[in-house]
C-alpha positions as CSV (number, residue, x, y, z in Angstrom):
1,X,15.6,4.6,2.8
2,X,11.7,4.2,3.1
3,X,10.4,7.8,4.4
4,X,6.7,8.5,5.3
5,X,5.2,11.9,6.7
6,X,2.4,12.0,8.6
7,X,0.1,14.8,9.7
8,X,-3.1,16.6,9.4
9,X,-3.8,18.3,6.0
10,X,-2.8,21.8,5.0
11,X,0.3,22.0,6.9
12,X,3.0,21.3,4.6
13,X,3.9,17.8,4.6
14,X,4.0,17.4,0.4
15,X,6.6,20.7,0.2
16,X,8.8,19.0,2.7
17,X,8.7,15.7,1.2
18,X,9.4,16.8,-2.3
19,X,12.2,19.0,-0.8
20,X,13.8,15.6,0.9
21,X,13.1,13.6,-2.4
22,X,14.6,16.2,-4.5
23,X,17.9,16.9,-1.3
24,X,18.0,12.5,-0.9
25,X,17.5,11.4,-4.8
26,X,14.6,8.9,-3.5
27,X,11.6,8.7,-5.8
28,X,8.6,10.5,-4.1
29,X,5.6,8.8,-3.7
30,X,2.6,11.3,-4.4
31,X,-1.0,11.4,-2.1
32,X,-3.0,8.1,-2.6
33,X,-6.0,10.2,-1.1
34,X,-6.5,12.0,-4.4
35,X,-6.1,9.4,-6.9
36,X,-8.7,7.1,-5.2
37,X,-11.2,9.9,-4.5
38,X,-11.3,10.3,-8.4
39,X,-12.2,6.6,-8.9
40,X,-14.9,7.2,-6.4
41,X,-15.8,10.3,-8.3
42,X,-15.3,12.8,-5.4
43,X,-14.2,16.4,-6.2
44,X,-13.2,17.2,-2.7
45,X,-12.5,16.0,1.1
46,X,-16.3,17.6,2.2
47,X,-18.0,15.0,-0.1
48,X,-15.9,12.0,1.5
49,X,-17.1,13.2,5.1
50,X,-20.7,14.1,3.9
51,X,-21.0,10.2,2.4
52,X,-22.7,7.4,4.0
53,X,-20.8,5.2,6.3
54,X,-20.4,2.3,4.2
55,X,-18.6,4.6,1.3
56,X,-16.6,6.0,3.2
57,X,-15.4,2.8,4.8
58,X,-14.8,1.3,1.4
59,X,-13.1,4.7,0.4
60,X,-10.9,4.6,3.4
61,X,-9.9,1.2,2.9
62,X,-9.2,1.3,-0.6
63,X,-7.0,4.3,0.4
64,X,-5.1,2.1,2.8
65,X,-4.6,-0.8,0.1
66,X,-3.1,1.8,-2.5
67,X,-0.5,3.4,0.0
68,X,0.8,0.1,0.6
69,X,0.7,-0.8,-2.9
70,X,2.6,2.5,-3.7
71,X,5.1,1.9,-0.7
72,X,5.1,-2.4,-1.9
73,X,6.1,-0.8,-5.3
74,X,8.8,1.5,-4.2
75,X,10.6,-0.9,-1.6
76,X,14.2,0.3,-2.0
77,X,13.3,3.5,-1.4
78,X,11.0,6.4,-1.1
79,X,9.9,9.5,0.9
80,X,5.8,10.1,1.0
81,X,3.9,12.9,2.1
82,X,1.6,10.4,3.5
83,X,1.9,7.1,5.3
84,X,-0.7,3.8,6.6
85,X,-1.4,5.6,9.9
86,X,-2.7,8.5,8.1
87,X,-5.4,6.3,6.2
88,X,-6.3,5.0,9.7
89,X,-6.6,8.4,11.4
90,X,-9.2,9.9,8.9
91,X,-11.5,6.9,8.8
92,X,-11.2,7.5,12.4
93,X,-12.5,11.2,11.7
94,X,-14.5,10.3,8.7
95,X,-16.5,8.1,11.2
96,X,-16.6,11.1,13.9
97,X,-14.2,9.1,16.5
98,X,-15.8,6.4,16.8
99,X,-14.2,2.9,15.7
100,X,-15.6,-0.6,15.2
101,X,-14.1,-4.0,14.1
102,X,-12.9,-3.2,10.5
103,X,-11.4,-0.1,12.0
104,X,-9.7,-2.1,15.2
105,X,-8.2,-5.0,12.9
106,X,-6.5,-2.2,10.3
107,X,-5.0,-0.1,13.4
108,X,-3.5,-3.5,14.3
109,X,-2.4,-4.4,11.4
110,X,-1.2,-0.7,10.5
111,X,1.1,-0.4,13.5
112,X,3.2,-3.4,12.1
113,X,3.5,-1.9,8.7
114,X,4.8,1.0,10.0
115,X,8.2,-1.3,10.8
116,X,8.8,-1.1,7.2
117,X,9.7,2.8,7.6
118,X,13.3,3.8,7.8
119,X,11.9,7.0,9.6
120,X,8.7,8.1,10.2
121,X,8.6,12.1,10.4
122,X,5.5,13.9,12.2
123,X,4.5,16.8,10.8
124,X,2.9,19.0,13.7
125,X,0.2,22.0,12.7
126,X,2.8,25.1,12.6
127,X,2.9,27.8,14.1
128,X,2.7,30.4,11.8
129,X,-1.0,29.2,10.0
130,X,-4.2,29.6,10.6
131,X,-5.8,27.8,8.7
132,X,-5.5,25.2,5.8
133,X,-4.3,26.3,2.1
134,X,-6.7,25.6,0.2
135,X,-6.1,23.3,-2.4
136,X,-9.6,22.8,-3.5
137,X,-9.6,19.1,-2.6
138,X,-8.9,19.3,1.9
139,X,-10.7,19.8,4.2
140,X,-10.2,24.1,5.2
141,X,-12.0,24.0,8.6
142,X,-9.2,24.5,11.5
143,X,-11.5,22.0,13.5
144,X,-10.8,19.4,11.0
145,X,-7.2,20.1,11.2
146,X,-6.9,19.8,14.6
147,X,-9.0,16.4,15.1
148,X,-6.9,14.5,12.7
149,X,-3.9,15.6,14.3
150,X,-4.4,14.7,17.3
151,X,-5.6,11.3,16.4
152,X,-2.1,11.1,14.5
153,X,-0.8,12.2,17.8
154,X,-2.6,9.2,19.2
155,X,-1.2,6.7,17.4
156,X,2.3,8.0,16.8
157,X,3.4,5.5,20.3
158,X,2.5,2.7,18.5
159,X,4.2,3.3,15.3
160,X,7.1,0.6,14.9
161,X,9.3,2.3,12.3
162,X,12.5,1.9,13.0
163,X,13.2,5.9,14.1
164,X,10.1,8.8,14.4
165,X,11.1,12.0,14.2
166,X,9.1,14.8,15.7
167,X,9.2,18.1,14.1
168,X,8.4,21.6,16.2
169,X,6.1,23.4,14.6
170,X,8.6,26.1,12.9
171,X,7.5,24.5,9.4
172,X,10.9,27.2,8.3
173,X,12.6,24.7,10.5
174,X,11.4,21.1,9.1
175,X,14.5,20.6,6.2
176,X,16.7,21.2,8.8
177,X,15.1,19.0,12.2
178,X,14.8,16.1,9.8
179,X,18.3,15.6,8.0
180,X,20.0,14.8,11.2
181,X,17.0,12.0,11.9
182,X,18.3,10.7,8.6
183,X,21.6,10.1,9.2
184,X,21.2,7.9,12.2
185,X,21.1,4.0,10.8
């Protein structure tokens, strides 16, 4: 089974996916986000927005690559706490809603990868938070939170995978919502 999560940051998407991979036996695929921003020699999500256009596109893009390279790798199988659409959504945010070409060809081109997902599992902003954990590499503003999610929430229609699950926002309640979604093929 090939398992993404998507969903704005701080809300618990790595816990459940670990939690599935550990529950499923599929290899989990770790945040692409993070091992990128280190070859680009950022400490943390505020010095990704604060950069100029032009890194943060090339950041962004070289995000997107790596989580289909990860996903390429890991064909047979694998839940991640990410997936392509949430590359898209935070160059969509990095670049304060606005999109141009680059961005218009990948959100194409994204939607059709998404087919290659067994399930795709939304991740909503729960209940029960207020704001991000911090981590010391997201972003901790709610107001960041909310914009990426509901660009997520945007582009979730589009996604192609073969089932999307959406989760309420009881993140108590996630293990349980999404194992039933898993047993439908």
């Amino acid at each position: 089974m090939r398992i993404a999560l998507t969903g704005t940051h701080g809300i618990g998407k790595t816990t459940l996916a670990k939690q599935l991979s550990e529950r499923l036996g599929i290899p989990y695929l770790d945040e692409v986000a993070r091992k990128v921003a280190r070859i680009y020699g950022f400490e943390n999500s505020n010095q990704v927005k604060e950069s100029s256009y032009e890194r943060i596109k090339s950041y962004q893009l070289d995000v997107w690559a790596n989580q289909i390279k990860e996903e390429r790798k890991n064909y047979s199988g694998f839940i991640s706490c990410r997936s392509v659409l949430d590359a898209i959504a935070y160059s969509i945010y990095y670049n304060g809603g606005i999109t141009d070409t680059w961005l218009d060809v990948l959100n194409c081109i994204t939607y059709d990868l998404t087919a290659d997902y067994d399930v795709l599992v939304y991740c909503p902003i729960p209940d029960d938070i207020a704001s991000p954990t911090d981590d010391g590499f997201r972003l901790m503003d709610r107001d960041s939170q909310i914009a990426v999610d509901c660009i997520i929430q945007g582009m979730l229609p589009y996604a192609k995978a073969k089932k999307v699950c959406k989760l309420s926002n009881k993140r108590d309640w996630w293990l349980n919502d999404v194992l039933p979604w898993l047993g439908k093929f």
